[in-house]
N, C-alpha and C positions, 0 to 999 in steps of 0.2 A: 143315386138320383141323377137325372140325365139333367146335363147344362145345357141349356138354350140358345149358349154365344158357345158351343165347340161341335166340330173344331175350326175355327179361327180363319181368319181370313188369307190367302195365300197358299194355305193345306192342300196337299194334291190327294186324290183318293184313285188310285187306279185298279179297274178290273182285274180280278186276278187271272190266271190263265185256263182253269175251268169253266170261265164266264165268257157264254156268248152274246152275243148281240147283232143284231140281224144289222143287213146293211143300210147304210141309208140312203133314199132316194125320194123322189119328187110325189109318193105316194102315201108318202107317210110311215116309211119303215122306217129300221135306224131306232125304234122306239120301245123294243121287246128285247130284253135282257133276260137268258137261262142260266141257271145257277145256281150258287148256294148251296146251306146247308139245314135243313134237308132241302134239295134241289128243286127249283120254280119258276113258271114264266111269267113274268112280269111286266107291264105293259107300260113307260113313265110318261110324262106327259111331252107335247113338244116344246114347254117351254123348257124342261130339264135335257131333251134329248139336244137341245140345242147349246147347252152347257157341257153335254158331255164331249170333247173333244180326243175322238176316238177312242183309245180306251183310257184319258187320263180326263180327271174331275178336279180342276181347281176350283175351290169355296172360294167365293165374292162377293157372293149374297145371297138371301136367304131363300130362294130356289133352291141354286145351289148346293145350301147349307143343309138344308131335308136333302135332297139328294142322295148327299155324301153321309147321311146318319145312315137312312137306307138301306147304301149301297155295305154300307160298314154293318150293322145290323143282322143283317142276310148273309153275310158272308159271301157276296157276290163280287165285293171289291175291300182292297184295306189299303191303309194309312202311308203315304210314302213317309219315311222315317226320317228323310233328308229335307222333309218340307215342314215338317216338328220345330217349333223354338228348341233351342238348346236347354241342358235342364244340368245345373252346377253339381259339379260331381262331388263338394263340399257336404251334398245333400245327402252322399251314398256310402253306408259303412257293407266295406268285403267281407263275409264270412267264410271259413277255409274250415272245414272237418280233416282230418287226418289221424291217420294211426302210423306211426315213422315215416318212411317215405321222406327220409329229409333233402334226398336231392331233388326230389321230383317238386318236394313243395319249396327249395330254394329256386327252381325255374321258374314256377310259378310265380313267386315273389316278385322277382324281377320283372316282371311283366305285367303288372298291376301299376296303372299309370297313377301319378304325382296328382296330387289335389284331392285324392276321395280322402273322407272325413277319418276314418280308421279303417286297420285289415285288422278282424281279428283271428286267430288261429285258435283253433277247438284240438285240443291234443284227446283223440278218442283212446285213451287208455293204450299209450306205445305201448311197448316192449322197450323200449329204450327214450323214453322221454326226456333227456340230456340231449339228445341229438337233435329231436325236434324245438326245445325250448332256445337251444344257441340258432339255430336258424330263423325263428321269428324273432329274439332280441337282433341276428344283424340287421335284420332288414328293418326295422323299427315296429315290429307287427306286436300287438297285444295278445298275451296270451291266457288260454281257458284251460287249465288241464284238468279233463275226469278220471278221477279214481278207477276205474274199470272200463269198457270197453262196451259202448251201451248200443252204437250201432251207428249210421250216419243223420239219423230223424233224428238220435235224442244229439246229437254233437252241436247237428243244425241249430235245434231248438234252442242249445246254451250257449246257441252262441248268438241266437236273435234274443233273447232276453238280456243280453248287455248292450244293444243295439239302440243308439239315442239319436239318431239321422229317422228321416218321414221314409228314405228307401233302403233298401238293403240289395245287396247281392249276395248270392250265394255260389262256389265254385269248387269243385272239386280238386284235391291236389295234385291229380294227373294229369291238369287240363294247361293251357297257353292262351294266354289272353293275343288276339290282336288287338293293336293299337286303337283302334276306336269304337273295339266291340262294346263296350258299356256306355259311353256317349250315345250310341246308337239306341242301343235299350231303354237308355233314362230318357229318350224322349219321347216315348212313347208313354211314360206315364204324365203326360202332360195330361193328356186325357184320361178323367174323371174317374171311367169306369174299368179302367183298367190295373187290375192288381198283380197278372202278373206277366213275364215275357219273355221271352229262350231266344237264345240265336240259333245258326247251324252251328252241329258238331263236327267237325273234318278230322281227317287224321293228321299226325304228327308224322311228320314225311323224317324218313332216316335215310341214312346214305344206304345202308343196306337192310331191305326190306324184305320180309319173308312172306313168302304168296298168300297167309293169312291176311298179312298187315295188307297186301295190296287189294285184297279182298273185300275188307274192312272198309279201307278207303272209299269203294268206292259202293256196299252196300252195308253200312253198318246200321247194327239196331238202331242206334242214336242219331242218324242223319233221316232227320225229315222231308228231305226233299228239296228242291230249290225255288217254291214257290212260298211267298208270306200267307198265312192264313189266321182266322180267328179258332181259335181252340177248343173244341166242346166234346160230347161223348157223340159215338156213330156218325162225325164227320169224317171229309177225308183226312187230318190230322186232328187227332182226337187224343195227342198226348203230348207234352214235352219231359224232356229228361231232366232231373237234375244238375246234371253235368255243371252247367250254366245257368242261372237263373238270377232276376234283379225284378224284385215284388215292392210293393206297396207296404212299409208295416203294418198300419193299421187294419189290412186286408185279411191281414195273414193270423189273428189272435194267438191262439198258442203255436200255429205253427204247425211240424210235420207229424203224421201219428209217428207216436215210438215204437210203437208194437212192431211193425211195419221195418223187416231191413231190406224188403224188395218191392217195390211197386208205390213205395212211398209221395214219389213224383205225383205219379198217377192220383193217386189218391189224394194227394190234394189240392190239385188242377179240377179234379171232379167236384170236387168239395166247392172251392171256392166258386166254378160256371153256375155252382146248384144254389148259391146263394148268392146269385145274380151279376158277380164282377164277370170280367171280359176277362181273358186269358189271352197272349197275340205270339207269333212266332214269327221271327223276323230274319231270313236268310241271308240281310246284308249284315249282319254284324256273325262274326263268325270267330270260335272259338278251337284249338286245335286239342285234340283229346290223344293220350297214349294208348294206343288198342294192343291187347292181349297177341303176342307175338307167335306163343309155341301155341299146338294143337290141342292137349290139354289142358291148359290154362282159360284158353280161348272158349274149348267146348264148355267148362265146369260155367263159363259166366255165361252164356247162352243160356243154360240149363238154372242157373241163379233167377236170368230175367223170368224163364217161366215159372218155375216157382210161385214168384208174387202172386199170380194169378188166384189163388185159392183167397187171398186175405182181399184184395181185392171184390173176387166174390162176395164175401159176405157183407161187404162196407157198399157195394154197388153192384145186386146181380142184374139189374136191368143191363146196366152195361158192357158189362164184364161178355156178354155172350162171343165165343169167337167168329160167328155172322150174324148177321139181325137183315133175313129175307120176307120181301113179302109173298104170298101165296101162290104168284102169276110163276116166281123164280125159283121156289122149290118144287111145283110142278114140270117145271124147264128142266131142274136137275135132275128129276128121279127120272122125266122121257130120255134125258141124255144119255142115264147110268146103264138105262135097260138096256140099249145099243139093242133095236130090234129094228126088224123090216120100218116100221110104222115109225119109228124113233125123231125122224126128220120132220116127215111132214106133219106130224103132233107138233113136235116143237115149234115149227115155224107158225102153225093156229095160235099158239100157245102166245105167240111174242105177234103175231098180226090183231089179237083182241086185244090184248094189253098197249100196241098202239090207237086202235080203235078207241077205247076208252079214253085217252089219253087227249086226243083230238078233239072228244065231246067236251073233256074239260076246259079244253082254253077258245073258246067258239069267240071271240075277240080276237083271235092273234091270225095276223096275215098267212098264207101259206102252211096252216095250221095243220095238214096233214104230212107234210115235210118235216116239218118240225116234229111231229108225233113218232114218225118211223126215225127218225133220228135220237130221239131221246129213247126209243124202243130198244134201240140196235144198241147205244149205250150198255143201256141195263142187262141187256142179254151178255154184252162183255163181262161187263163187272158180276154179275152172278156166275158167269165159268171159274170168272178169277176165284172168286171168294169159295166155290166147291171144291176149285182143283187146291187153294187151301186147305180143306177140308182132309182133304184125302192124304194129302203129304206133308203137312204141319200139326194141326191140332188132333188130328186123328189117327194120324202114323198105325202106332200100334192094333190100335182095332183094324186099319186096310190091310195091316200084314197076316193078322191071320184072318179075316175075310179074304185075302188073294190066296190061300191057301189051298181053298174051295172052289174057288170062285173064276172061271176063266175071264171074264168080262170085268171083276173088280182087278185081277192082274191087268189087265189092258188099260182101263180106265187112270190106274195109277201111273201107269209109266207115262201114258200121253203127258198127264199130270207135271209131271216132274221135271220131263224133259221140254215140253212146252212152256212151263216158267222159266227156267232158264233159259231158252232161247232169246223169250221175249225180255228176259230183264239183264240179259247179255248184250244185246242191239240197244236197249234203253240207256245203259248205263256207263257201253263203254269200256270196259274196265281193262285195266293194266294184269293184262292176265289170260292166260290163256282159256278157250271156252271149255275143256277138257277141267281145269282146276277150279276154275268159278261155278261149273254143274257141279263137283264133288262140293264144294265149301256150300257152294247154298243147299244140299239137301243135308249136309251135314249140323247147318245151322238149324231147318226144321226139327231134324233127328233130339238136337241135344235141347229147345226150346219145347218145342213138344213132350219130352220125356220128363221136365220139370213141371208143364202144367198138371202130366195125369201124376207125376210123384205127390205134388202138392195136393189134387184134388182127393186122392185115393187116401191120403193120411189125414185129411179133413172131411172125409167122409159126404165130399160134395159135388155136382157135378153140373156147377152155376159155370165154371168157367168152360167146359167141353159141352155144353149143350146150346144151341142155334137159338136164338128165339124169331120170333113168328112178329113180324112190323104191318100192321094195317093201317090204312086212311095216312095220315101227316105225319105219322111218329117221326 
């Protein structure tokens, strides 16, 4: 149920970095905001454009206060977390699943700051359960030990059902708290509608790092990104990790499926957005996570994440598809795939009607065909991205033997491969040479992809490798 008086006066709400907003000027621009999810132009009034102080939204009043529901709503803008009341960490019991790992969870320990209400530790069926029980007795940590080894959703679950705090966090025992990453969390459930909330994952920097780990660092599955967003399925962040998490109890009833020892997260992030709570991700609170060091270890858990995918599927095939294109964008892909004489100048009709269109839709918004070949030219990125996905992540194995045959699907996939990595080498930076970080990321599709078709092939399903087809608003 949405409160009337949040959020509160003082609350800054700033656009996120996906969100445009035309400039303003003596004409009355300044008042059309693009974004969101799924993505919109929006036209607000001038008494709110006049609140908006460039891209940050302090609530004062009730202008303002719509505004910033708005702006939070659409996921054009979210919540600064430094402008949130503080919220007593007396309120917040830790829960720790573990199977041995007693050094890793005596660092953790240590790093779980003073004042939360309890930490409890879930012993998921060691092998050595004497090692784990003396390390939560030093630290003063309450212990749960299960009988056998149930997974980390049923650990979770016994260890939220001893859980007598309104919030909980949940953390993995490979992970390092910084100092005010849960502060930061817990105050984001100030607000109402909000059940649950992840930081960034980073890595756990060592003195000596193996080009995995620097890898990792700086593309790993569990790092969202550096931008805050609202959580939902088919957005641009449309998942968080367990790694970290600090939920709402009440939100969460039973908790994580057990069935589930991959994709568990997933699944109940989906669950909870599908029964109407807000889900939020917030990249100033940050947690540091141990990544898989040697190449086998590393490839086995890539190939673990896909996997999920099949249980997934059947708990959520709407969303589970590995793209969700609308009609204009797979006509774009298959003029692209053909690579013929005509290939181009199709495509380009192809992405000139689809801004056409686009233009009739917002017949309110200034400079409306600017804006149309703008959001045109967008989409035509983002549907190469999401193909040349296709071809070298989710799809691996059918390109390979399609390139077998195929001189044009040979072509198509290399561009593929090598044009991701370019672009997410320039993006991202990384500590690593571009020769090592083109092998680690295609080796990452390799071993991710080869888990989704294992999983979908022994499930007899093919919800997670099939595209689905997005018309009108979806």
């Amino acid at each position: 149920m949405t409160d009337p008086t949040f959020p509160p006066d003082g609350t800054v709400v700033r656009l996120n970095t996906h969100t445009r907003r035309s400039r303003p000027t003596s004409s009355g621009a300044g008042r059309v905001l693009v974004g969101g999810a799924p993505i919109r132009v929006s036209r607000i009034s001038a008494a709110a454009a006049e609140r908006l102080d460039g891209r940050d939204l302090t609530v004062e009043d009730e202008t303002s206060r719509a505004l910033a529901r708005y702006l939070h709503a659409t996921g054009m803008g979210e919540l600064v977390a430094a402008s949130l009341p503080d919220v007593s960490r007396a309120l917040l019991t830790v829960v720790i699943p573990v199977r041995d790992r007693p050094s890793q969870l005596a660092r953790l320990l240590a790093s779980v700051p003073e004042g939360v209400a309890e930490v409890v530790v879930v012993d998921d069926g060691s092998l050595h359960p004497p090692d784990v029980a003396g390390v939560a007795a030093t630290h003063g940590a309450r212990l749960v030990a299960l009988p056998e080894n149930l997974g980390p959703a049923a650990a979770r679950n016994a260890g939220l059902a001893v859980v007598q705090t309104p919030f909980v966090a949940f953390v993995d025992s490979d992970v390092v708290l910084d100092e005010s990453a849960l502060d930061t969390l817990l105050r984001h459930l100030v607000d109402p509608e909000v059940a649950l909330v992840a930081p960034a994952v980073r890595g756990l920097r060592r003195e000596h790092e193996s080009w995995l780990e620097r890898y990792e660092d700086a593309r790993s599955s569990l790092d969202l990104g550096p931008d805050a967003s609202t959580v939902r399925p088919r957005s641009r962040v449309s998942w968080v990790s367990s790694t970290c998490l600090v939920a709402r109890v009440s939100a969460l009833g039973k908790g994580f499926d057990a069935e589930l020892r991959v994709g568990e997260d997933v699944d109940l992030v989906w669950r909870l957005v599908g029964a109407g709570h807000r889900v939020t991700y917030d990249p100033t609170a940050i947690v540091r996570h141990e990544h898989r060091a040697t190449l086998g270890a590393w490839m086995r858990r890539k190939f673990d994440y896909g996997t999920g995918a099949y249980g997934l599927g059947v708990r959520h095939p709407r969303d589970i598809a590995p793209v969700a294109l609308p009609p204009w964008s797979i006509a774009l892909l298959a003029t692209t795939l053909a690579q013929r004489r005509w290939s181009l100048p199709v495509g380009v009709g192809i992405v000139a009607v689809f801004a056409a269109r686009i233009a009739r839709s917002i017949p309110h918004v200034p400079h409306r065909r600017r804006l149309a070949a703008l959001l045109a030219a967008q989409g035509t990125v983002t549907t190469l991205v999401q193909g040349s996905a296709l071809l070298v992540r989710h799809w691996w194995p059918l390109t390979i033997v399609l390139a077998l045959f195929s001189r044009r699907v040979r072509r198509a996939a290399l561009v593929a491969a090598l044009a991701d990595a370019a672009i997410e080498y320039v993006r991202l930076r990384p500590r690593l040479d571009p020769v090592r970080f083109t092998l680690a990321r295609r080796l990452d599709d390799i071993a991710y992809g080869a888990g989704v078709w294992w999983s979908s092939l022994r499930g007899r399903s093919a919800a997670a490798l099939r595209p689905r087809v997005v018309r009108g608003g979806e």
